[in-house]
C-alpha positions in Angstrom: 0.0 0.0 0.0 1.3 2.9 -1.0 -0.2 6.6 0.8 -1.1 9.7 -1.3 -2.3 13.4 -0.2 -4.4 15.0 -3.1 -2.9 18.9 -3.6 -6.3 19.4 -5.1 -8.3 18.8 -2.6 -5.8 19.4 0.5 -6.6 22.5 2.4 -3.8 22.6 4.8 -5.4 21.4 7.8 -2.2 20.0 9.0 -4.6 17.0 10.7 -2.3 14.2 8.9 1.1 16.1 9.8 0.0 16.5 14.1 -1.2 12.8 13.8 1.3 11.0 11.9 4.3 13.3 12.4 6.8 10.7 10.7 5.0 10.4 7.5 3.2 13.5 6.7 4.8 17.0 6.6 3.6 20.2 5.6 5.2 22.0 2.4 6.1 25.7 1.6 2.0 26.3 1.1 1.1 24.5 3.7 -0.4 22.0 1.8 0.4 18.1 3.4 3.2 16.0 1.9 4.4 12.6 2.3 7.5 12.4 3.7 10.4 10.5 1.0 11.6 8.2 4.2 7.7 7.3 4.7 7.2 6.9 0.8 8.5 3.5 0.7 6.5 1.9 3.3 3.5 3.9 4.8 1.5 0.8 5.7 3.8 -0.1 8.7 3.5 3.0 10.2 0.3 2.4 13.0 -0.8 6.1 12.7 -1.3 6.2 9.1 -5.0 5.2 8.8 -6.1 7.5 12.0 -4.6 10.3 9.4 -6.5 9.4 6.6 -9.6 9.1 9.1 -8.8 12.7 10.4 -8.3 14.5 7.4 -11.2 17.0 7.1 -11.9 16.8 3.2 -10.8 13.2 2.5 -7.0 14.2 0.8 -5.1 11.7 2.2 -5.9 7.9 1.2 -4.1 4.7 1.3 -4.2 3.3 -2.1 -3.3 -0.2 -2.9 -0.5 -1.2 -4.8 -0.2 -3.3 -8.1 
């Protein structure tokens, strides 16, 4: 599984980033970001689907691979 944040649809809630502070970050515009470390492996982490549950408009999903 792989996790993505839609820049779209993101409003900069920062709800994945406070939650999941070793995957998500927050860029220049204050738009979420995964972080490349995280990239590889998302899954593992055990915060990961709280922070797609907590983001606000639905940007961040887990997306399965293959």
């Amino acid at each position: 599984m792989r996790v993505e944040v839609d820049k779209e649809r993101c409003v900069g809630a920062g709800m994945c980033a406070l939650t999941a502070p070793d995957v998500f970050t927050q860029d220049d515009d204050g738009l979420s970001e995964v972080l490349p470390a995280a990239a590889a492996a998302p899954g593992e982490h055990p915060m990961v689907k709280e922070a797609v549950r907590a983001c606000p408009v639905g940007a961040v999903s887990l997306v399965a691979e293959g």
